[in-house]
Backbone bond lengths (Angstrom), bond angles and torsions (degrees), N, CA, C in turn:
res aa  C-N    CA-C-N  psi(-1)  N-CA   C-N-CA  omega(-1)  CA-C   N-CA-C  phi
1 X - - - 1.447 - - 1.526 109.61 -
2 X 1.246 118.58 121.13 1.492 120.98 171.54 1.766 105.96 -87.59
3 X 1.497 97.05 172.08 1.937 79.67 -175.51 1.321 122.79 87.67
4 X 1.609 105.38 -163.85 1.527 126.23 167.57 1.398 90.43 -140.07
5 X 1.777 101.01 123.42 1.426 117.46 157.14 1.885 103.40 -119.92
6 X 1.535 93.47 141.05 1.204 122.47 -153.20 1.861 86.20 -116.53
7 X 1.864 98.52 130.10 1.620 84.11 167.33 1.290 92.56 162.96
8 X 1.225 132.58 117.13 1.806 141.03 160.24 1.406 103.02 92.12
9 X 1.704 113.64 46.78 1.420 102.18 -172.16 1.446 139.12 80.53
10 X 1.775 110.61 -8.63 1.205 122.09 -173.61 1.586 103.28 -126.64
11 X 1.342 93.94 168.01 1.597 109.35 175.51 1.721 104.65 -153.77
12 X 1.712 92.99 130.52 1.550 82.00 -154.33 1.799 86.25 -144.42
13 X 1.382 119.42 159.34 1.603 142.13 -161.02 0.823 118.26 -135.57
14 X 1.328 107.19 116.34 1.655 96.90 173.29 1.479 111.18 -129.10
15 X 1.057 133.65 141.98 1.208 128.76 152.91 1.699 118.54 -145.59
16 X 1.332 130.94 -156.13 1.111 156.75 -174.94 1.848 114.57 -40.32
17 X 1.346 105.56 -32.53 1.568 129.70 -170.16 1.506 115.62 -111.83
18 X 1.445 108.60 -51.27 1.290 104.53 178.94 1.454 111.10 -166.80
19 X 1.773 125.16 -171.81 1.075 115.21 158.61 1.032 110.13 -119.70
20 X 1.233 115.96 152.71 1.972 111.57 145.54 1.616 127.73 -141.60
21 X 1.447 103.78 138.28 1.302 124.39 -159.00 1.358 95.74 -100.27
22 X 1.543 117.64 113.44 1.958 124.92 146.53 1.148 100.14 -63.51
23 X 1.336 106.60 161.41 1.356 128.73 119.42 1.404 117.36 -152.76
24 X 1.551 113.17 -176.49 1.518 109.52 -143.14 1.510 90.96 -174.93
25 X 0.904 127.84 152.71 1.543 140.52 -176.57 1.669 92.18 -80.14
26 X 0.692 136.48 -61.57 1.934 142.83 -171.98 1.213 116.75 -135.86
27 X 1.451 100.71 158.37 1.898 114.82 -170.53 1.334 115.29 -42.74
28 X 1.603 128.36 -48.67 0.981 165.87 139.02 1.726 109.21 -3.10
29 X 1.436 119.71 -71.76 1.620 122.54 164.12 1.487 122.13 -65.35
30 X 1.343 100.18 -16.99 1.603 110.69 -168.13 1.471 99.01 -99.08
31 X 1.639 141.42 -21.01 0.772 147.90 166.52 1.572 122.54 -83.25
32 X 1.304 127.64 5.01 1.189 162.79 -113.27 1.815 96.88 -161.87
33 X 1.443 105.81 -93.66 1.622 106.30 -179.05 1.990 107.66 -64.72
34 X 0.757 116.56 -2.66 1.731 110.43 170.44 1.155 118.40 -101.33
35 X 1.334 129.00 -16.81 1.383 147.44 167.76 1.736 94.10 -76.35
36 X 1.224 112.25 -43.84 2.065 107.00 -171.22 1.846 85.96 -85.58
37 X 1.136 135.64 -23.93 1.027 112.84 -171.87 1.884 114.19 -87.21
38 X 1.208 89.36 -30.82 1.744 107.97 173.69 1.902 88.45 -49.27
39 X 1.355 83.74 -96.77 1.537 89.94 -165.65 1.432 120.92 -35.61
40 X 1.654 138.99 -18.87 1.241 109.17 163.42 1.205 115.82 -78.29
41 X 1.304 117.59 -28.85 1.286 124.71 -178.04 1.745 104.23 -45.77
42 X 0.948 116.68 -70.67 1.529 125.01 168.50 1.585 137.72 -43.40
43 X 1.557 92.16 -10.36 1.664 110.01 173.14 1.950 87.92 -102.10
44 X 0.680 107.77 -32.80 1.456 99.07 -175.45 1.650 107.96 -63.89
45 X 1.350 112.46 -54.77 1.404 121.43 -177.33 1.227 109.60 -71.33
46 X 1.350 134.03 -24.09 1.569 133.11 -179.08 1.603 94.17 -75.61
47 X 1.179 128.05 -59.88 1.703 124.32 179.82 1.055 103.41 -60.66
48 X 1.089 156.73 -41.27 1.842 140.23 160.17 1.386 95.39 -44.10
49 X 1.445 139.25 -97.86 1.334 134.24 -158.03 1.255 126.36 -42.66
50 X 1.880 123.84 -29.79 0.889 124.11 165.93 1.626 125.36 -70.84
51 X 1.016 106.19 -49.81 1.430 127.94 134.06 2.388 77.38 109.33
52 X 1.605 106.31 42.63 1.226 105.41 -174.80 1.777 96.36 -125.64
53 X 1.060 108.01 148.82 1.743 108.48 173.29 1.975 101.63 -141.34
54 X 1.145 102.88 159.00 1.432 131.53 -176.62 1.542 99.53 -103.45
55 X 1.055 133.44 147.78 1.703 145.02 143.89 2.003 85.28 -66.14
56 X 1.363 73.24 125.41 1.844 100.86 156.39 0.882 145.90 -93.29
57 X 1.728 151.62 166.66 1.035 139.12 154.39 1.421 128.21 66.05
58 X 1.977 97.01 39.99 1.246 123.41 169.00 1.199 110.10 89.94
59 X 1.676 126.01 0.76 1.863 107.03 -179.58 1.676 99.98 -79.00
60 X 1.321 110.01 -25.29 1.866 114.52 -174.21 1.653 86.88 -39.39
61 X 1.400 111.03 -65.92 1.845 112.86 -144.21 1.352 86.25 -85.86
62 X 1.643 161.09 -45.72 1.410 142.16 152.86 1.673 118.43 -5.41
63 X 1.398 96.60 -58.88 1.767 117.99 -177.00 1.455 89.22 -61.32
64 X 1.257 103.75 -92.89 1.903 114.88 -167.51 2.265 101.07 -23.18
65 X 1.132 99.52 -63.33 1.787 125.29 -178.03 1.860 84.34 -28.15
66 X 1.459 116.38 -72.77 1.517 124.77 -138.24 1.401 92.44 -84.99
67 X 1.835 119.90 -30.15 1.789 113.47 -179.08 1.664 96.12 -64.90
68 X 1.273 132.12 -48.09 1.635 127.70 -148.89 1.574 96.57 -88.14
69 X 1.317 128.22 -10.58 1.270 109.59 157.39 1.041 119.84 -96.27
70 X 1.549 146.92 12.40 1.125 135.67 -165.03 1.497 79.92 -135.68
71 X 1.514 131.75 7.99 1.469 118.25 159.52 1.712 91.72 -109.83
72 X 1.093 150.80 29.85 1.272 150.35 -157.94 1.390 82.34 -108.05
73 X 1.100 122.93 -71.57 1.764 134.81 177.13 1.495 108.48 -6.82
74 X 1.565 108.54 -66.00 1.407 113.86 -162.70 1.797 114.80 -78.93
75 X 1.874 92.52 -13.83 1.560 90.30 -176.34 1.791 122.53 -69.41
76 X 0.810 164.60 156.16 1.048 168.69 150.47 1.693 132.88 -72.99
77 X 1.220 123.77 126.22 2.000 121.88 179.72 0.799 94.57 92.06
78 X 1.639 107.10 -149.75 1.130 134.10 170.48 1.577 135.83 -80.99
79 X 1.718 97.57 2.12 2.169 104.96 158.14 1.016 112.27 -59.64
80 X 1.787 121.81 -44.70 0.904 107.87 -178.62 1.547 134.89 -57.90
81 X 1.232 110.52 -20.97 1.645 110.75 169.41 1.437 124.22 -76.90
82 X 1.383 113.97 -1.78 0.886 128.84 -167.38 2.010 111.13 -108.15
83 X 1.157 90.44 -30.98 1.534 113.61 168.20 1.883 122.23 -72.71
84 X 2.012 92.16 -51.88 1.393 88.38 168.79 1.717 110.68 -75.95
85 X 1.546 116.86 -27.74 1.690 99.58 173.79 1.918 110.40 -56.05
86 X 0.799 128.68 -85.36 0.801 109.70 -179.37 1.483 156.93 -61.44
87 X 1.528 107.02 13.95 1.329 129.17 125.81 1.459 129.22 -31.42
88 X 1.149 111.08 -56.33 1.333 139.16 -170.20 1.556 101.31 -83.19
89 X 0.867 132.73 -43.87 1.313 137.61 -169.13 1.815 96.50 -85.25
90 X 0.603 170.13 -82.67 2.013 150.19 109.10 1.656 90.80 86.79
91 X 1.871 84.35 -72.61 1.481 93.93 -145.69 1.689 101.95 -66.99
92 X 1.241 126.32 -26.19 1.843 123.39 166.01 1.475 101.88 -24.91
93 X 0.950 136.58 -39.15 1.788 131.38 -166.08 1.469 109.71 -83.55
94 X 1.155 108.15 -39.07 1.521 97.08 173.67 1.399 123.40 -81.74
95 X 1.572 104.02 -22.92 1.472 122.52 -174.78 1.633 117.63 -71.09
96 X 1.672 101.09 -23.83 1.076 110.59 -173.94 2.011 114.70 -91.01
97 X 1.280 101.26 -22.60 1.093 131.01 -163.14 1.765 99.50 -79.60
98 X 1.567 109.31 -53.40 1.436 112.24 169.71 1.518 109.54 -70.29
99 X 1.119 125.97 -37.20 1.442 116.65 168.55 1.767 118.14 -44.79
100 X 0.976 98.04 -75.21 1.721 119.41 -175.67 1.755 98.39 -48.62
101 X 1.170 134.93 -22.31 1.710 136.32 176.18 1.977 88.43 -107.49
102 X 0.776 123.93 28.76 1.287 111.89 154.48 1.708 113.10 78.70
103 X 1.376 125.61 23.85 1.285 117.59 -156.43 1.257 89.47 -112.50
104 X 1.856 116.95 169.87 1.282 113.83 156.05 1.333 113.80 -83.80
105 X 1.425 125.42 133.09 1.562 107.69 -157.35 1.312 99.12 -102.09
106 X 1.569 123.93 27.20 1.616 114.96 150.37 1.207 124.50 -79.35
107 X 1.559 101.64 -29.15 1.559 124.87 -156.77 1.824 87.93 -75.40
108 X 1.211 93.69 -64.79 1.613 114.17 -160.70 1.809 99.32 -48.63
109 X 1.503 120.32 -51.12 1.254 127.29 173.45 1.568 126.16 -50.94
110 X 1.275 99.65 -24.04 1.688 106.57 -170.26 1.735 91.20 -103.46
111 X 1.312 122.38 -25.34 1.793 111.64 -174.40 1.828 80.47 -78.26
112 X 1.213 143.92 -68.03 0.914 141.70 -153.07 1.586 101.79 -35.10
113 X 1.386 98.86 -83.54 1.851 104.48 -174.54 1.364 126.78 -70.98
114 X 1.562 111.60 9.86 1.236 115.15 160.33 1.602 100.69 -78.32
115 X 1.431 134.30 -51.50 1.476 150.72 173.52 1.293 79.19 -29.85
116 X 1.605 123.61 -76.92 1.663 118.30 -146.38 1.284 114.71 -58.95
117 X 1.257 106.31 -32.36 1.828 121.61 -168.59 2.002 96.17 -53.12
118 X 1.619 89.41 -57.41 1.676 86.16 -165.02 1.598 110.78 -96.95
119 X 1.370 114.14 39.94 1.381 124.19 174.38 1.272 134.82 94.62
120 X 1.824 105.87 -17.92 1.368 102.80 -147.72 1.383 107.14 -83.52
121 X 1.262 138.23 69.29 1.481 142.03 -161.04 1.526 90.21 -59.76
122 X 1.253 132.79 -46.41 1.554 124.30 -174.31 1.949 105.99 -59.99
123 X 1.355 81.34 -59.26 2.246 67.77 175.91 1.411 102.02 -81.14
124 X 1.262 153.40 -7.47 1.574 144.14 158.20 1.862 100.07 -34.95
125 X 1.411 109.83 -45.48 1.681 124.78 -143.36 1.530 91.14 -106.42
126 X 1.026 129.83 8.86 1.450 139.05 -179.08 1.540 93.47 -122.32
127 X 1.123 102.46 -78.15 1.674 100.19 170.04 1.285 121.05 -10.26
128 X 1.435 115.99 -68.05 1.151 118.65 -173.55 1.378 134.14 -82.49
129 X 1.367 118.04 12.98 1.373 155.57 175.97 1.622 100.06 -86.60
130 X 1.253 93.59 -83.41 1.120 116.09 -164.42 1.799 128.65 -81.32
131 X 1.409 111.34 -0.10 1.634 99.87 -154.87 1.366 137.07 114.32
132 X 1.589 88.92 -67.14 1.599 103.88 -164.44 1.494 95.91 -151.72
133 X 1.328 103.13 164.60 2.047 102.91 -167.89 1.378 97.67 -109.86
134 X 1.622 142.70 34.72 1.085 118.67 146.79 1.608 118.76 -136.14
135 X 1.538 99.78 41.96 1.781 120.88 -158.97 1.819 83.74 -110.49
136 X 1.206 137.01 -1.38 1.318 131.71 -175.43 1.679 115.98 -142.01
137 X 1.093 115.29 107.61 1.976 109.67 167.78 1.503 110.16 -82.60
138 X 1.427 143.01 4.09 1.355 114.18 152.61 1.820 105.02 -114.90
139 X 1.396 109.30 170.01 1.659 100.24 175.65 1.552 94.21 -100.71
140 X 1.251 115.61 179.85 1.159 144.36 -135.30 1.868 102.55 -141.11
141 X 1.510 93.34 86.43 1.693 97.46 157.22 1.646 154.36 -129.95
142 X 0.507 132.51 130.75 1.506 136.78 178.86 1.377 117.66 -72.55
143 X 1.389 95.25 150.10 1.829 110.52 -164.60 1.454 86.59 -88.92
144 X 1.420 109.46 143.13 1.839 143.38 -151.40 1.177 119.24 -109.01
C-alpha cells in the first residue's frame, strides 16, 4: 500500500522501508496517534536535512539557566532581578522533565549542572534523561 489507507479502525503505511499498522478504538484516537507519528517522523527528517541538533531533555535550559546567572553579575539595579528570575525559572523544564521519568528532580538537577560545571555537555544531556550521567552511552537530542 502506498499512502494512507483508512478502513476497519486502522490506518496503515506502506512504503519502500517498512510498514506500520495503528489501531485505535475510533477515528478520533487513530487520528490522534498518526498525527504523533507524522510529526516525529518529520522531526527526524528535518534534523537529517538540516543536518543541526539541540542537546535535549533540559541540558539546552541548564546551559541557558547557568550562562544568565553568571551574566547576572555584570547586570546592574533592578535587571538584575529580573535576569536572575528568570534564570531560575529555565530550570522548571528540566525539573519537570525529571519528575514526569520518575526522578527526584533535586538529585537529577544538581547531577545535571554539576556535568555542565565540569564540561561534560555529553553526560549534562544524559544526566538529564536519565538521573545520573553514567546510566546512558548515547546523549540525547532533539531536532532544533
Amino acid at each position: 500500500m502506498k499512502g494512507g489507507e483508512k478502513g476497519d479502525g486502522a490506518w496503515r503505511v506502506g512504503g519502500d522501508r517498512g510498514t506500520a499498522q495503528v489501531k485505535g478504538p475510533n477515528k478520533h484516537t487513530i487520528d490522534q496517534i498518526k498525527d504523533a507519528v507524522r510529526d516525529g517522523l518529520r522531526a527526524v527528517k528535518n534534523a537529517i536535512e538540516d543536518d543541526a541538533l539541540l542537546p535535549g531533555a533540559g541540558a539546552l535550559e541548564v546551559a541557558l539557566s547557568s550562562f544568565l546567572k553568571e551574566h547576572s553579575k555584570q547586570v546592574l539595579g533592578r535587571a538584575k532581578l529580573g535576569v536572575q528570575a528568570y534564570a531560575e525559572a529555565l530550570l522548571v523544564i528540566p525539573k519537570t522533565l525529571a519528575s514526569n521519568a520518575g526522578h527526584d528532580t533535586m538529585d537529577a538537577l544538581i547531577t545535571v549542572q554539576d556535568e555542565h560545571v565540569k564540561g561534560n555537555v555529553s553526560n549534562a544531556r544524559r544526566a538529564a534523561v536519565l538521573g545520573h550521567a553514567a546510566a546512558c552511552s548515547e546523549p540525547v537530542w532533539q531536532d532544533g
